[in-house]
N, C-alpha and C positions, 0 to 999 in steps of 0.2 A: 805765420807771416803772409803764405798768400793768400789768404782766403780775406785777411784785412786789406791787401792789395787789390783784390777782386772789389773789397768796399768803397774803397777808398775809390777805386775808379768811375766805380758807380756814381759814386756819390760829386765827383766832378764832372760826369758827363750827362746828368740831370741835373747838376746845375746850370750847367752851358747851355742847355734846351730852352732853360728857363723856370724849370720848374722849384717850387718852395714849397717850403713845410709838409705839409699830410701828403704833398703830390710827389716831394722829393723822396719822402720816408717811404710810401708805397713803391716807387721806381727802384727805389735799391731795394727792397723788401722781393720784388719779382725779380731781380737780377741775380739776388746773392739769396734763397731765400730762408738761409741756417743763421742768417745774420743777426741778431738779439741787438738791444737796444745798446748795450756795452759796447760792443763790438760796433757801431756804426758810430758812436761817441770818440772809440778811439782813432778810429777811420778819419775822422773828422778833424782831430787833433793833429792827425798825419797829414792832411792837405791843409790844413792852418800854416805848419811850419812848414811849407812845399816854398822852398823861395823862387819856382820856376811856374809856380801861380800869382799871378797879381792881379789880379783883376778883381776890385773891392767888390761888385754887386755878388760875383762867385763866392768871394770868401765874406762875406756878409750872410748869404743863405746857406754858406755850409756853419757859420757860428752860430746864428737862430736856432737851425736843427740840434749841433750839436748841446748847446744850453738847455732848451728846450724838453730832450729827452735825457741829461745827465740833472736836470733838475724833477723831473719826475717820478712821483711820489712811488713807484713799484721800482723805481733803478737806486741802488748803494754801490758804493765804491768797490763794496766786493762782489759786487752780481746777485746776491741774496735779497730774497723778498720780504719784508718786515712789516707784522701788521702796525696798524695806526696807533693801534691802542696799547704794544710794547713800546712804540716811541714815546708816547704817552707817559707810558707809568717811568722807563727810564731817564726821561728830562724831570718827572716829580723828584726821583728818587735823588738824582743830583744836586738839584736844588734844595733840599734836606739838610743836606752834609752844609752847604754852603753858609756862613757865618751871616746873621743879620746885621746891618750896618745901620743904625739911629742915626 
């Protein structure tokens, strides 16, 4: 928990600077620098639901970032890295099982 809290702060006090995206991802990357893409995703989630943050341009550049890297293609829900071409072959293989519809 503190080492999310070390994120989390990071990651609100580079947005207060001003800074977004690749400038905001680098400032906590050298503040926190153990912090993995997971871990600044959930950082992020934690100053979303901060009801003692309001201030939308802040919590708009900490949503960017956090979408941004929990949508990227090397980050899954469980932290593991999965190449392209097992994603691949297991949406084929689903879609297999799945009933054709005329």
């Amino acid at each position: 928990m503190k080492e999310k809290k070390r994120v989390y702060e990071a990651l609100v006090d580079g947005a207060m600077e001003g800074l977004t995206d690749e400038a905001l991802y680098d400032f906590v990357k050298a503040r926190c620098p153990k912090a993995t893409s997971k871990k600044i995703v959930r950082a992020s989630l934690l100053a979303l639901m901060d009801p003692h943050l309001r201030d939308r341009n802040i919590l708009d550049v900490i949503y960017g970032l956090a979408i941004k890297h929990r949508l990227d293609d090397g980050v899954l829900a469980d932290g593991e890295d999965e190449e392209p071409d097992e994603r691949g072959q297991s949406s084929q293989a689903a879609n297999q099982n799945m009933p054709r519809l005329s």
